[in-house]
C-alpha positions in Angstrom: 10.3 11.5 22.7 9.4 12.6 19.6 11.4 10.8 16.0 11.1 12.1 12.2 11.9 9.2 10.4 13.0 10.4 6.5 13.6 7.4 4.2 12.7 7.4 0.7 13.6 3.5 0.7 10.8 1.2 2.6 12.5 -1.6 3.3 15.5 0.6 4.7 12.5 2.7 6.8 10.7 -0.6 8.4 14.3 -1.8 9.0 14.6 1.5 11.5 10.8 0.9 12.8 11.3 -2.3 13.6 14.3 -1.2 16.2 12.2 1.5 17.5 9.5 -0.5 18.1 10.9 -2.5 20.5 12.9 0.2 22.4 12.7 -0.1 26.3 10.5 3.4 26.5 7.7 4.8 24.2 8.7 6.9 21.5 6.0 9.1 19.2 7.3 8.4 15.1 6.5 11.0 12.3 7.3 9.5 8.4 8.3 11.1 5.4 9.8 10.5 2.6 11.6 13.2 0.4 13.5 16.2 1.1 10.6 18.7 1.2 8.8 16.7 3.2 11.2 16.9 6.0 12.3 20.3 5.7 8.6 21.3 5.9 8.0 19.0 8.9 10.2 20.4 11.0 9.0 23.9 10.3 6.0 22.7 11.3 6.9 21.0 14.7 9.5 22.7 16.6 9.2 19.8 19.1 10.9 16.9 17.6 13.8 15.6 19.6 15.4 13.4 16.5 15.5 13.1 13.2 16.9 9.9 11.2 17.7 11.2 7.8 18.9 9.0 4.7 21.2 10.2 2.3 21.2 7.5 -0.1 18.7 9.0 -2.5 18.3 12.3 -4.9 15.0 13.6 -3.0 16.6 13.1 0.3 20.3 14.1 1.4 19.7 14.0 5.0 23.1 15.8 5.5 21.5 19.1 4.0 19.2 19.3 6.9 21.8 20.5 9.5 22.4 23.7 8.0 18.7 24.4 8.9 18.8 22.4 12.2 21.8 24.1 12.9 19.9 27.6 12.4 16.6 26.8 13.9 16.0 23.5 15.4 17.6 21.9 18.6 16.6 18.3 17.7 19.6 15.5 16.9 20.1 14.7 13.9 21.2 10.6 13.0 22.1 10.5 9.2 22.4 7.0 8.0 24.2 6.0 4.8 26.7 3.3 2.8 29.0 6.0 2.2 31.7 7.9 4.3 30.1 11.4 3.3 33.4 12.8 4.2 33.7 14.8 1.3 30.1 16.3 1.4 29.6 19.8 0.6 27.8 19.4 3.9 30.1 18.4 6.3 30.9 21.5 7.9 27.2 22.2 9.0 26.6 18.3 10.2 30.0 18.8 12.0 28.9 21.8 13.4 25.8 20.5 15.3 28.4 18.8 17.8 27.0 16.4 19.7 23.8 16.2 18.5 25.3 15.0 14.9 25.7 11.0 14.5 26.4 8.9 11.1 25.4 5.6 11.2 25.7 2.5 8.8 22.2 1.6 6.7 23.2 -1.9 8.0 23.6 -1.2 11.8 22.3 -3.7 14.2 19.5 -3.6 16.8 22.2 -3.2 19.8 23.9 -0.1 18.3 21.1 1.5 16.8 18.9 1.1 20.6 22.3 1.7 22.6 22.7 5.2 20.2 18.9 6.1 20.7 19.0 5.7 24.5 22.0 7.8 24.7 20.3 10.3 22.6 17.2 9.6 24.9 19.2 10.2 28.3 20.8 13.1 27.3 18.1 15.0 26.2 15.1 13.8 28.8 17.3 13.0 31.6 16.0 9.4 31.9 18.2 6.4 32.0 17.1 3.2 30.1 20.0 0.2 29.3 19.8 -1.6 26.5 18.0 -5.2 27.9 18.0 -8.9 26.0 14.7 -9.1 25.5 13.7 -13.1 24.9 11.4 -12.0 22.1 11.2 -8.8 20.1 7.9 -7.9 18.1 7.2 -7.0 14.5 4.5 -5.6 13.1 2.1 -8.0 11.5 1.8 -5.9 7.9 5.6 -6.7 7.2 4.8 -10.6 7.4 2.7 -9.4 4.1 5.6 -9.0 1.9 6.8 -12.4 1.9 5.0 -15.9 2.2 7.9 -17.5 3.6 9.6 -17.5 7.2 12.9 -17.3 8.0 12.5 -18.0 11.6 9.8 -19.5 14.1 7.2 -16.9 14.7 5.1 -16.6 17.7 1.9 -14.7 19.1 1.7 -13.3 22.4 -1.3 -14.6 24.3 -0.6 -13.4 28.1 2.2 -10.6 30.1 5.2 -13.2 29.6 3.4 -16.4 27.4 4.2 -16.7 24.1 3.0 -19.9 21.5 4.5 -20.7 17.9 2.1 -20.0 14.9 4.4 -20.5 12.2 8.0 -22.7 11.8 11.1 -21.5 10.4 10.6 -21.8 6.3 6.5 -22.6 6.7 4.8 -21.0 3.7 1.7 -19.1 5.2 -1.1 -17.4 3.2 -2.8 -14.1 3.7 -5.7 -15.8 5.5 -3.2 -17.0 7.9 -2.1 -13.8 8.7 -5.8 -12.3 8.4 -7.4 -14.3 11.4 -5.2 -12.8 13.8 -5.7 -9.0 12.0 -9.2 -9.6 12.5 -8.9 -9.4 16.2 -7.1 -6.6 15.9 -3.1 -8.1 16.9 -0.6 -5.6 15.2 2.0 -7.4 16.5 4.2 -11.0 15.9 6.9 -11.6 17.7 10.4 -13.6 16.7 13.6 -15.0 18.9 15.5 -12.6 19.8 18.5 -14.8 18.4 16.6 -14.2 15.2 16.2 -10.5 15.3 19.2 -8.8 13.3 18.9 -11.3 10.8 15.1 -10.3 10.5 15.9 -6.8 10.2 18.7 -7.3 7.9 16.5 -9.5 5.8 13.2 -6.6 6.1 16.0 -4.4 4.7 17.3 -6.7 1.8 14.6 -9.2 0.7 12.6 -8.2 -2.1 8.9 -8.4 -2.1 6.6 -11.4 -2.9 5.4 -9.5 -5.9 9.0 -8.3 -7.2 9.4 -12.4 -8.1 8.8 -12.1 -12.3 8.7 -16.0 -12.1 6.0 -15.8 -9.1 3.9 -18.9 -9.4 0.3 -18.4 -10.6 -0.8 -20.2 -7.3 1.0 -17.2 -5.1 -0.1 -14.5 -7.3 -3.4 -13.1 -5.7 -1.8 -13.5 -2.2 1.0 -11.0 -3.6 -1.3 -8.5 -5.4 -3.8 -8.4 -2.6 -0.6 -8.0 0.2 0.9 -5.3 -1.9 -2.3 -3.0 -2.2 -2.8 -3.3 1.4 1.1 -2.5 1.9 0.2 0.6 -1.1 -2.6 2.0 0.7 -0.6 2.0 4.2 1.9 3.8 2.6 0.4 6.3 1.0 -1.3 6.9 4.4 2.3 7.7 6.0 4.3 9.2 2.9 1.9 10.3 0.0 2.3 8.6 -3.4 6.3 8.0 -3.5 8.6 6.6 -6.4 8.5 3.4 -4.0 4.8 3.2 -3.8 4.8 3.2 -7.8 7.3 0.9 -7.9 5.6 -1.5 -6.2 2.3 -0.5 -8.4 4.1 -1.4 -11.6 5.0 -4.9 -10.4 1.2 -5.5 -8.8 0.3 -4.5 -13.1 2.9 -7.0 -14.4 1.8 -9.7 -12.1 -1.9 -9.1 -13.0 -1.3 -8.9 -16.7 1.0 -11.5 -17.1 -2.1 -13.8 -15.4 -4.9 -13.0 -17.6 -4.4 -15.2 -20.3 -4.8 -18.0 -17.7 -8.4 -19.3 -18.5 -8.7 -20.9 -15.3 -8.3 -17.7 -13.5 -12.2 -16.6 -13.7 -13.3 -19.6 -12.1 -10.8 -19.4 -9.1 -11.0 -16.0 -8.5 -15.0 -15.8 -8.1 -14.5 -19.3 -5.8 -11.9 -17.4 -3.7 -13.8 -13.7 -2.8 -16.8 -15.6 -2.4 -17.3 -14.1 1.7 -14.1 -12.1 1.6 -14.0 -9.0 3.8 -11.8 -6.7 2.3 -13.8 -5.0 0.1 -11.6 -2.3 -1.1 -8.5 -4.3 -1.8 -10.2 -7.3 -3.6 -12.2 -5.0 -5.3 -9.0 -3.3 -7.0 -7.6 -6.8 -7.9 -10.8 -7.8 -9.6 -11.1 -4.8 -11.5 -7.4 -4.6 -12.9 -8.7 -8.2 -14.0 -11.6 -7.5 -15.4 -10.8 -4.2 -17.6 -7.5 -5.5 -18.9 -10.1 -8.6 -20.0 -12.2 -6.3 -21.8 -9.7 -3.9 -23.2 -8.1 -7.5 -24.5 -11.7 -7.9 -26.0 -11.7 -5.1 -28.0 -10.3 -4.6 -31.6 -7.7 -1.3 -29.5 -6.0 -3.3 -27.1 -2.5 -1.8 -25.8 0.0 -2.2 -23.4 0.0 1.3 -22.9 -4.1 1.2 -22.5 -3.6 -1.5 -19.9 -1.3 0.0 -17.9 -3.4 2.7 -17.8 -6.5 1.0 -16.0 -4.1 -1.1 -14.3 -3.2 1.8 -12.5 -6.8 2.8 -12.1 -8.0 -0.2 -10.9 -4.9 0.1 -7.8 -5.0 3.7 -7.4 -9.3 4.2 -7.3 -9.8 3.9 -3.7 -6.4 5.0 -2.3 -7.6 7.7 -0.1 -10.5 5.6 1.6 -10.0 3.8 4.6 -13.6 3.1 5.6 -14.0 -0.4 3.5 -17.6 -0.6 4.8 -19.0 2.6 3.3 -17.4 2.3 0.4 -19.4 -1.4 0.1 -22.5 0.3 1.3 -22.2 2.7 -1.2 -21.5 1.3 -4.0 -24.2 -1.4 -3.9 -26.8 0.6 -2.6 -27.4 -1.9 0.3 -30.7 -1.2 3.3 -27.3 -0.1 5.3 -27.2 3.2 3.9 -29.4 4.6 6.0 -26.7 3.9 9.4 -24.9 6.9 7.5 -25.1 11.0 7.6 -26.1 12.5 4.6 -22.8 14.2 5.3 -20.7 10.6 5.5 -21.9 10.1 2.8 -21.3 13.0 0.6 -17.6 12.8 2.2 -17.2 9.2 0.3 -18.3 10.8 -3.1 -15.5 13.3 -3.0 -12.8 10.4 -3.3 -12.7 10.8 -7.1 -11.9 14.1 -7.3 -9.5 14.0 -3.9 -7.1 11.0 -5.5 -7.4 12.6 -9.6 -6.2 15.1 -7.6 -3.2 13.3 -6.3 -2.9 11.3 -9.4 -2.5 14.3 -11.4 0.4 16.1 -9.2 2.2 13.0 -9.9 4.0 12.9 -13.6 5.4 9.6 -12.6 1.7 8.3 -13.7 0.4 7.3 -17.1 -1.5 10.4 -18.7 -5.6 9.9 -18.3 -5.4 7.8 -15.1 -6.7 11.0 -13.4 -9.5 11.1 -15.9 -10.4 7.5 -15.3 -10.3 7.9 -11.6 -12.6 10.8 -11.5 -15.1 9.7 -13.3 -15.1 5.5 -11.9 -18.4 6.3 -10.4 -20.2 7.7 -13.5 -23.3 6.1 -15.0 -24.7 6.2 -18.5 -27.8 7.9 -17.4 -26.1 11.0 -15.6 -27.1 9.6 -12.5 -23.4 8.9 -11.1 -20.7 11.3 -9.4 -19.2 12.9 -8.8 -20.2 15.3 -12.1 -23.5 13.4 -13.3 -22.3 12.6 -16.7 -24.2 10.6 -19.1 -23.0 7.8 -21.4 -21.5 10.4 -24.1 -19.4 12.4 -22.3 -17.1 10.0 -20.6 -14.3 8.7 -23.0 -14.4 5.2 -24.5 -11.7 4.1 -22.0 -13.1 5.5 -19.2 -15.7 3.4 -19.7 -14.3 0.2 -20.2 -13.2 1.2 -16.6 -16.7 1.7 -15.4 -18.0 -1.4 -17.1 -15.6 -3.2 -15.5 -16.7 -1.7 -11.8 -20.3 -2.1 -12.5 -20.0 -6.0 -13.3 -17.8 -6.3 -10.4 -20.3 -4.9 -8.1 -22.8 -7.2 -9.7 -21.0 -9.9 -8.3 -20.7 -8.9 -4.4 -24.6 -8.4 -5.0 -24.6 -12.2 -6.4 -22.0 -13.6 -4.0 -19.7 -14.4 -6.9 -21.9 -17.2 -8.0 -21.0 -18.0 -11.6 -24.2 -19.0 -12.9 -25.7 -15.3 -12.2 -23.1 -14.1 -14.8 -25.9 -14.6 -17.8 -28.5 -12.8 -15.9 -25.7 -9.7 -14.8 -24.9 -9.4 -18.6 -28.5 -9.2 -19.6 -29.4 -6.9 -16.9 -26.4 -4.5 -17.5 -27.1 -4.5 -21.2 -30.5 -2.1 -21.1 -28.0 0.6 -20.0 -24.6 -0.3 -21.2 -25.0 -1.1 -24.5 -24.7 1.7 -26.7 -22.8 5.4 -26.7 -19.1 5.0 -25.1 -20.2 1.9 -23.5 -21.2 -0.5 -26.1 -17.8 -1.1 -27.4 -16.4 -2.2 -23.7 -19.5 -3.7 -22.7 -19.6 -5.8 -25.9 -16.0 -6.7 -24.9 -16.8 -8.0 -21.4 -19.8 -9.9 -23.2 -16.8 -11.9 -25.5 -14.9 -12.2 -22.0 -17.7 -14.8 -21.0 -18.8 -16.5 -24.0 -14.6 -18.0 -24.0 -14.7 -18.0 -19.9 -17.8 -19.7 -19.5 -17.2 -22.4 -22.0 -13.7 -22.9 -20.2 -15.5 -22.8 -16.9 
């Protein structure tokens, strides 16, 4: 069976997921996220059985899909809403679909929603599943991301029907609890199922981690770290939606309201010191490390750190290969395990996400320009244009001062005593045209931070 799930709201979408995840038969799930999407979908696959369509949003009234259902398509059609919809213009078309129209409640419960899908399920496949009380009902690791707090005892599955507790109810748990068990590659937790309503009542309700304006500092890089992985998943499924920017907005306040913390250098370098997630850690340290520079220099905005706030998350959105994009960028002996062509692939991500950026007037102007040009040097010996230190602008390269020194220290393993000789060795190239302003500002960084330190 084949679902379109249309959701502009996350939390509302995971809600549905995590249902459909533990139905008793496989099902095959398509996401989007706006009206266009879905209309285009469908015109696209004329083998969906179901589609569950919000109508809670502006760029998605999942009531107008029936009149083209109606005309075209033989798939159901589930709309979901907190309103009646009774007086919608269209009504007459939903009602028309007969029985393959149902409204349900955003809030509906896992029985409900499973015992409506089945039926859906039975009546179009002729198969016949019952809903079953399961003892324990899974959830996919990446939601435990959001939070750092359990509501309920949380197990692993180890064996067909053996199950052993990893976390108590209201345990705090850190990334790198969750990260041991992603590292051998378990998508799945599992939880009570006397717990599993409230779970997916609280998936749909809870805000994020990062959402908390009075986040404690110690819980901060946990958050910002979580999020971008939860960012880049999403823009996997949906493309870069209002709710991916959203949560991009609240990653930039939590980074910016923490860089006046002078202990933050020191900590930060302790704790990616052997990290593996190259891409994500690399964002974080370079939404640090400009806005420390821009705050450095005698032209320091808000505005201006927004901008490479954004940068810094957005830079490697399209790039799911952490391991090139390390190879790459520090020009390790590894290179050579990769095709010219793998290669040349990886230096078209600029260009791919300006692209992207620049659809998107939801963005800051001249985040596309930075983003393009990240991986430009001062000697015309970057990409993916070759442009040499005078014709990137002065912002762009704070940006690109910022990812050089940040490089510098995976090639140091984050040892802070190394940061003397990184400065020196990046001032032969970095310290005049566009770039001597910036890199003069991440020299002042370190003469405060390494006193502090």
């Amino acid at each position: 069976m084949k679902i379109l799930v249309a959701q502009s709201n996350l939390k509302q979408k995971d809600r549905f997921n995590l249902y459909l995840d533990n139905l008793p038969t496989n099902v095959e799930v398509f996401e989007v996220a706006n009206y266009v999407q879905l209309q285009s979908s469908l015109e696209q696959m004329d083998d969906i059985d179901l589609v569950i369509a919000s109508h809670d949003s502006s760029t998605l009234e999942g009531m107008k899909i029936s009149t083209f259902i109606s005309q075209s398509h033989e798939c159901d059609l589930i709309v979901n809403s907190d309103s009646s919809l009774e007086e919608n213009f269209e009504r007459k078309s939903f009602d028309a679909l007969g029985d393959r129209a149902h409204q349900i409640e955003n809030k509906i419960n896992c029985e409900s929603f499973h015992n409506l899908i089945l039926d859906i399920l039975k009546r179009r496949k002729e198969l016949n599943f019952a809903y079953t009380q399961e003892k324990y009902r899974k959830v996919r690791l990446i939601y435990f991301l959001r939070f750092n707090r359990v509501l309920c005892d949380v197990f692993i599955k180890i064996g067909e029907d053996k199950f052993v507790k990893v976390l108590k109810k209201d345990d705090i748990y850190t990334r790198e609890d969750l990260q041991k068990y992603r590292d051998k590659e378990v998508k799945y937790l599992y939880i009570d199922n006397d717990d599993y309503d409230d779970f997916g009542a609280g998936l749909a309700q809870t805000p994020f981690l990062i959402e908390d304006k009075s986040l404690s500092a110690e819980f901060v890089e946990d958050a910002v770290i979580n999020t971008l992985d939860i960012v880049h998943e999403m823009v996997a499924e949906s493309g870069v939606t209002e709710e991916v920017l959203n949560l991009v907005d609240y990653t930039v306040f939590q980074i910016e309201n923490n860089l006046d913390d002078d202990r933050v250098l020191g900590k930060l370098l302790d704790n990616f010191r052997g990290r593996k997630d190259y891409i994500l850690d690399h964002s974080y340290m370079m939404a640090y490390f400009s806005n420390s520079i821009c705050s450095h220099m005698d032209w320091d905005s808000e505005e201006i750190r927004k901008k490479l706030s954004y940068a810094a998350i957005l830079q490697d959105l399209t790039v799911s290969d952490a391991k090139i994009a390390y190879d790459v960028n520090l020009q390790t002996a590894e290179m050579i395990n990769y095709s010219v062509e793998e290669i040349e692939i990886y230096k078209k991500h600029p260009e791919t996400i300006a692209k992207l950026i620049a659809n998107n007037d939801k963005i800051p102007l001249n985040v596309d320009e930075i983003v393009l040009c990240h991986h430009e040097r001062p000697e015309g010996t970057g990409f993916p244009r070759g442009l040499s230190h005078h014709r990137v602008s002065q912002l762009t390269a704070v940006f690109i001062v910022a990812h050089v020194f940040v490089d510098e220290l995976y090639r140091c393993e984050f040892e802070l005593d190394k940061i003397t000789e990184i400065l020196e060795r990046m001032k032969v190239s970095y310290d005049f045209g566009n770039y001597k302003k910036p890199f003069q500002g991440l020299v002042n960084v370190f003469k405060k931070t390494l006193l502090v330190g």
